[in-house]
ChimeraX commands (.cxc) that place a marker at each C-alpha (Angstrom):
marker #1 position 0.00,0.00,0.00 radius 0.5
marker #1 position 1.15,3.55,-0.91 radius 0.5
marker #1 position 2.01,6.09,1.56 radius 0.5
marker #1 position 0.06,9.68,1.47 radius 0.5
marker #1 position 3.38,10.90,-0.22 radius 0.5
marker #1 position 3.43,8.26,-2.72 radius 0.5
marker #1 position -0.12,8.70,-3.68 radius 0.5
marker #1 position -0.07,12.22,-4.59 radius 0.5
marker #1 position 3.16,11.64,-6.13 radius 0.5
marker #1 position 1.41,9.16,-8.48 radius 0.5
marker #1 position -1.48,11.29,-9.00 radius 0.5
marker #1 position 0.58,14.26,-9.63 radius 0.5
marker #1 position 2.93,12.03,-11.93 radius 0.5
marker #1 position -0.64,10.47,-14.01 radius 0.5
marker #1 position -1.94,14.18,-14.42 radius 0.5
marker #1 position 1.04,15.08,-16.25 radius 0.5
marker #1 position 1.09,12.17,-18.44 radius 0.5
marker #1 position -2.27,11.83,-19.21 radius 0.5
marker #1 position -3.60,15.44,-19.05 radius 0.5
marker #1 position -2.50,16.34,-22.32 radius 0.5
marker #1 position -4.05,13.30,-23.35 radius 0.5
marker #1 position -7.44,13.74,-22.10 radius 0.5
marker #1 position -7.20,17.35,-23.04 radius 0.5
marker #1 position -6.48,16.67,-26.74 radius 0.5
marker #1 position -9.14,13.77,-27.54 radius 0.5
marker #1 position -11.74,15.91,-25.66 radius 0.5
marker #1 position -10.71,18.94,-27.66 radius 0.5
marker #1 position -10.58,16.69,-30.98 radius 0.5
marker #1 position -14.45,15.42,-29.39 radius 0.5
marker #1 position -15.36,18.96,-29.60 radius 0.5
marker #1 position -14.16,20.11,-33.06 radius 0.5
marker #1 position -15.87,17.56,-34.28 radius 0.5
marker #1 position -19.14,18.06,-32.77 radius 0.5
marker #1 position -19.26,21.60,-32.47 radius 0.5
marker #1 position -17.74,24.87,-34.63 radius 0.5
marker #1 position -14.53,26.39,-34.57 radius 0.5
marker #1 position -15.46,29.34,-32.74 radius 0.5
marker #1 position -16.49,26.42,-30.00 radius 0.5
marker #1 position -12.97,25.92,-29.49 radius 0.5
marker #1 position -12.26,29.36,-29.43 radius 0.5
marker #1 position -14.77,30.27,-26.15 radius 0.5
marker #1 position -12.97,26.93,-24.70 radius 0.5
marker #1 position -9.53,28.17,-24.80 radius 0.5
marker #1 position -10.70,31.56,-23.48 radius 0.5
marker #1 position -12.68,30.04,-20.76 radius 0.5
marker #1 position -8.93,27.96,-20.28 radius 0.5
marker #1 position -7.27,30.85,-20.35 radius 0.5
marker #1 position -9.00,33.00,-17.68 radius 0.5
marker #1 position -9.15,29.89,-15.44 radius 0.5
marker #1 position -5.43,29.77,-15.61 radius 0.5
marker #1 position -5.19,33.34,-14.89 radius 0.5
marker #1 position -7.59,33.37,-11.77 radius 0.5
marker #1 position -5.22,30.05,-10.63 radius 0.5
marker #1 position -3.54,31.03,-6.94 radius 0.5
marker #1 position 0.74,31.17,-7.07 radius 0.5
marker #1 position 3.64,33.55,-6.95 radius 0.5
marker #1 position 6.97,33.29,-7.75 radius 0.5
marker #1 position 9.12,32.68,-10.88 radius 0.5
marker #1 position 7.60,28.89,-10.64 radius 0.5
marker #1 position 4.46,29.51,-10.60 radius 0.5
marker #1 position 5.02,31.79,-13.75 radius 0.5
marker #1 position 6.58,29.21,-15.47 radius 0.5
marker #1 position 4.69,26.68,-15.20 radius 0.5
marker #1 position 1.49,28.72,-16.26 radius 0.5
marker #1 position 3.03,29.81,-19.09 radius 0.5
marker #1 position 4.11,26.48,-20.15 radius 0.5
marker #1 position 0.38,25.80,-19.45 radius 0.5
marker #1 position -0.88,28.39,-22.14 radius 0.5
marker #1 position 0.97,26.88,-24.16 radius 0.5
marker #1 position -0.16,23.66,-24.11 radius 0.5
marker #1 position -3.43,25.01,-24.00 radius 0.5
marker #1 position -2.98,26.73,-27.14 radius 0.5
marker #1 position -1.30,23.66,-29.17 radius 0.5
marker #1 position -3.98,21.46,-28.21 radius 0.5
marker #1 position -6.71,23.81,-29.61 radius 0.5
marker #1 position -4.78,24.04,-32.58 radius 0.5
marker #1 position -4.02,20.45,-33.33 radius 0.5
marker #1 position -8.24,20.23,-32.79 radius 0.5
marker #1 position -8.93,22.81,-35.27 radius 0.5
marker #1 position -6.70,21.62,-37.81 radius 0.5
marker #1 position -7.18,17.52,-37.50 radius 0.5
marker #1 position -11.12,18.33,-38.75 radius 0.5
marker #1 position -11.76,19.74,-42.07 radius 0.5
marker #1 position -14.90,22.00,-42.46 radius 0.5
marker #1 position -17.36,20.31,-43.72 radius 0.5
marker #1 position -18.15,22.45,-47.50 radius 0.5
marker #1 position -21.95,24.57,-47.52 radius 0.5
marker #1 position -22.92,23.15,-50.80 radius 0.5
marker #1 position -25.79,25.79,-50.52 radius 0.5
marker #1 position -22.85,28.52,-51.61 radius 0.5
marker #1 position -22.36,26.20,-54.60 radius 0.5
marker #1 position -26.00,26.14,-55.96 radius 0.5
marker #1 position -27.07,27.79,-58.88 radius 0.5
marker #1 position -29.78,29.86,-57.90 radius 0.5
marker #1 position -32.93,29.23,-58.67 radius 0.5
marker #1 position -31.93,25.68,-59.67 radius 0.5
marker #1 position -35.10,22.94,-59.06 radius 0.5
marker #1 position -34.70,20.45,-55.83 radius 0.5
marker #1 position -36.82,18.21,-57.75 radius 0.5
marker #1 position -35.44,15.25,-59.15 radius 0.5
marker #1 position -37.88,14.99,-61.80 radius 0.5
marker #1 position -37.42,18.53,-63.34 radius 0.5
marker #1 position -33.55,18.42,-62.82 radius 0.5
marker #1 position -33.84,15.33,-65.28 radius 0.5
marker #1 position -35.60,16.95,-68.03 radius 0.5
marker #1 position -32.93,20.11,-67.31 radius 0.5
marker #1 position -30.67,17.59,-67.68 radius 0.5
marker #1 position -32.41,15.96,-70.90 radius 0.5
marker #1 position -32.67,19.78,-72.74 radius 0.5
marker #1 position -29.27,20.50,-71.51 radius 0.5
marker #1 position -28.03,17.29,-73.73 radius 0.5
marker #1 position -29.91,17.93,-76.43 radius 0.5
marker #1 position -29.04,21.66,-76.66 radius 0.5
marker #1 position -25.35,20.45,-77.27 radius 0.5
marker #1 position -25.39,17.41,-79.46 radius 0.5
marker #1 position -23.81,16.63,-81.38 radius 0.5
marker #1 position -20.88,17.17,-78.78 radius 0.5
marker #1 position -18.38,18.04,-82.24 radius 0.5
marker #1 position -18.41,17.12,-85.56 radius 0.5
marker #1 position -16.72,13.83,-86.60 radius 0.5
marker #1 position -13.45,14.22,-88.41 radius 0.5
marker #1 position -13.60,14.63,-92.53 radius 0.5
marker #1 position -12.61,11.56,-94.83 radius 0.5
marker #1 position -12.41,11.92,-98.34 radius 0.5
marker #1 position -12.54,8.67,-100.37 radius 0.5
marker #1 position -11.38,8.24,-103.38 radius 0.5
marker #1 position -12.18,5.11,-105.98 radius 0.5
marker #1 position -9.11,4.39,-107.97 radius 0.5
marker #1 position -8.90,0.84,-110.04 radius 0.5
marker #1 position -6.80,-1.72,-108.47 radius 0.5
marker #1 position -8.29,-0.80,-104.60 radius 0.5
marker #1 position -9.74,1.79,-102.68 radius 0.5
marker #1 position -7.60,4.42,-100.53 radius 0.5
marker #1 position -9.03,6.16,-97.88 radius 0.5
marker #1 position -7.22,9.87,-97.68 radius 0.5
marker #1 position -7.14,12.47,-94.55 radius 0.5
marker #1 position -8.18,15.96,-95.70 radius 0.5
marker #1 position -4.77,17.25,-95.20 radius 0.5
marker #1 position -2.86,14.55,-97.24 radius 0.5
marker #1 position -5.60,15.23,-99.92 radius 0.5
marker #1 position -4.90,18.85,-100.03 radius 0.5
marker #1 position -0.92,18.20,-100.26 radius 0.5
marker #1 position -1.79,16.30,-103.42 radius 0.5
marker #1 position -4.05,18.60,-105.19 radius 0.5
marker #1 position -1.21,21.21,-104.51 radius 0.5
marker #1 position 1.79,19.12,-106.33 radius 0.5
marker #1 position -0.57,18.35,-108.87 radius 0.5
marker link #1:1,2 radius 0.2
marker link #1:2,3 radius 0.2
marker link #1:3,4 radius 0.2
marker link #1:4,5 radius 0.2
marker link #1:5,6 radius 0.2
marker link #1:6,7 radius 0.2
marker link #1:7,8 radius 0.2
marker link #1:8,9 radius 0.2
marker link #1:9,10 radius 0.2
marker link #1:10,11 radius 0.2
marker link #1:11,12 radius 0.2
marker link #1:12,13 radius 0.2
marker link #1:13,14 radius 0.2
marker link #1:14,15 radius 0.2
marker link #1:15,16 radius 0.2
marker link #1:16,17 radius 0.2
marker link #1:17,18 radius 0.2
marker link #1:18,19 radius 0.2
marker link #1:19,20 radius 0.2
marker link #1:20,21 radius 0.2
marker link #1:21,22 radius 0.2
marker link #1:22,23 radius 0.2
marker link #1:23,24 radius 0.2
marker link #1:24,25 radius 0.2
marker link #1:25,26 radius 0.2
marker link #1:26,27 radius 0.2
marker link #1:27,28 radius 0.2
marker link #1:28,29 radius 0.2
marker link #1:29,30 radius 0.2
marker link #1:30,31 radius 0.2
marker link #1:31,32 radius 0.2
marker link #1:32,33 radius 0.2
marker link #1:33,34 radius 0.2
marker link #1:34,35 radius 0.2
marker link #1:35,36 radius 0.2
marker link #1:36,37 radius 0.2
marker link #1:37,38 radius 0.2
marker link #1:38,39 radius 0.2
marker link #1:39,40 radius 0.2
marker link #1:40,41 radius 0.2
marker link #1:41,42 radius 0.2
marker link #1:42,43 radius 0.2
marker link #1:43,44 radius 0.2
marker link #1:44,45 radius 0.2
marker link #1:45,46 radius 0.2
marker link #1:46,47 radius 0.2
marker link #1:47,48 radius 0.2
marker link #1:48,49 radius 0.2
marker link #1:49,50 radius 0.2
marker link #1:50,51 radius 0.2
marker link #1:51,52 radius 0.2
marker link #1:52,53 radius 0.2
marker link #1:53,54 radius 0.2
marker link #1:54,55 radius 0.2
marker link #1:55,56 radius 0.2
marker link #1:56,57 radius 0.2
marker link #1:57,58 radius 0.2
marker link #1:58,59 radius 0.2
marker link #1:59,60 radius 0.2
marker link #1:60,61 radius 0.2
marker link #1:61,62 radius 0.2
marker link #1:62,63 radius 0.2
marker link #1:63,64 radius 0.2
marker link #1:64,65 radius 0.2
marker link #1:65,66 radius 0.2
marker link #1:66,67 radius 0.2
marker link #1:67,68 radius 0.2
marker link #1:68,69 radius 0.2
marker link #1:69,70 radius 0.2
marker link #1:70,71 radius 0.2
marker link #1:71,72 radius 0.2
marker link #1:72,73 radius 0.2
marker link #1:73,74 radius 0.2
marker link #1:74,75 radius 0.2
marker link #1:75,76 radius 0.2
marker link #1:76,77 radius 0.2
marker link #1:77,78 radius 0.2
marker link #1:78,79 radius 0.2
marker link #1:79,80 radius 0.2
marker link #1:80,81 radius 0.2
marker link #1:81,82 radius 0.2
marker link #1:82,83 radius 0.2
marker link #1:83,84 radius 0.2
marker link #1:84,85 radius 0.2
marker link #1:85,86 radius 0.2
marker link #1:86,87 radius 0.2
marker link #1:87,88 radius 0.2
marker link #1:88,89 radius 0.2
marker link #1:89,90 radius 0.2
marker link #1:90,91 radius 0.2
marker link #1:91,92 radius 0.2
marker link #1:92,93 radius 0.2
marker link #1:93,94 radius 0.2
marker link #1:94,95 radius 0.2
marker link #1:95,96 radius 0.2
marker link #1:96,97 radius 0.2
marker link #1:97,98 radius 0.2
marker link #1:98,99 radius 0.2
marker link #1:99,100 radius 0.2
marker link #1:100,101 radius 0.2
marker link #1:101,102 radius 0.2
marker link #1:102,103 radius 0.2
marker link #1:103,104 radius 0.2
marker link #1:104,105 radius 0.2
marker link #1:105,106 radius 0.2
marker link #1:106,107 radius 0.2
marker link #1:107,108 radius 0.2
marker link #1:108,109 radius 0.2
marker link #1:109,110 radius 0.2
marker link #1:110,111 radius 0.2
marker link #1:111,112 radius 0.2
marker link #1:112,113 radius 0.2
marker link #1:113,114 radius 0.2
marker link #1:114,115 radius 0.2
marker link #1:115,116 radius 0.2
marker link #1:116,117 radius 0.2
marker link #1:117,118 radius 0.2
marker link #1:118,119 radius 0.2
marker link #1:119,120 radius 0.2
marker link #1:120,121 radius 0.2
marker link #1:121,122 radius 0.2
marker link #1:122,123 radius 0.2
marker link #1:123,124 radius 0.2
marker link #1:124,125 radius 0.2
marker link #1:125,126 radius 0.2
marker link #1:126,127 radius 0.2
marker link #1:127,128 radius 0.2
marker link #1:128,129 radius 0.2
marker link #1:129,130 radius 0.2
marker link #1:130,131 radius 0.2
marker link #1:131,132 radius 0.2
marker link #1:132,133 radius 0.2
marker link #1:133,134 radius 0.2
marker link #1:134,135 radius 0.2
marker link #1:135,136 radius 0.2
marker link #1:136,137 radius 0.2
marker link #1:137,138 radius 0.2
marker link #1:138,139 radius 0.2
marker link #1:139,140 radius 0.2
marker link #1:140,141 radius 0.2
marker link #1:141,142 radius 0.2
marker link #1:142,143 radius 0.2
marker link #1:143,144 radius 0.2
marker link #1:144,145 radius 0.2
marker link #1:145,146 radius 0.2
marker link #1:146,147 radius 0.2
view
């Protein structure tokens, strides 16, 4: 069995292992589930409660500054490891239909407004005894010209 010592020595010892830990999957938690500016009152609410926290001396400085810190990287780990999801509604044409049925025929007019997509490249033929040749427009033209 521990001593009183030993006990808040391990507690003191698992808080500074597994803080950051907790702190980062909760923040992670959080981005995901909530907005950015979420994350934002968080830290600020961190922030002021780190402030308000009792302790003079150099130490004590230190070691809330170090805390900011942290603070600050685990935010910003949170924020960055979730992408926004996109607002397709800035994407939509307006105006455009929600109904499937009348997006179709868009669709349908929209295809037939454009066929044929491009016109299918020329071939002349010519007949010539002994075979037929097919010939490109462009070698056709080169032989009219040394003729």
């Amino acid at each position: 069995m521990a001593s009183g010592d030993e006990t808040e020595n391990l507690k003191a010892q698992a808080a500074a292992e597994f803080g950051p830990l907790f702190l980062r999957a909760a923040l992670q938690w959080l981005s995901k589930a909530d907005t950015p500016a979420s994350l934002d009152r968080f830290e600020q609410a961190m922030a002021d409660e780190l402030e308000a926290l009792p302790g003079t001396g150099k130490q004590a400085e230190l070691l809330k500054g170090y805390a900011f810190q942290m603070l600050h990287m685990a935010v910003k780990e949170a924020k960055e490891a979730v992408s926004p999801e996109e607002d397709i509604s800035a994407r939509r044409t307006p105006g455009r239909s929600e109904n499937p049925a009348t997006l179709e025929e868009q669709l349908q007019e929209g295809l037939e407004d454009t066929f044929p997509a491009s016109d299918p490249p020329s071939v002349i033929s010519t007949a010539i005894s002994g075979g037929t040749k097919l010939v490109g427009v462009e070698e056709h033209i080169k032989q009219r010209k040394s003729e």
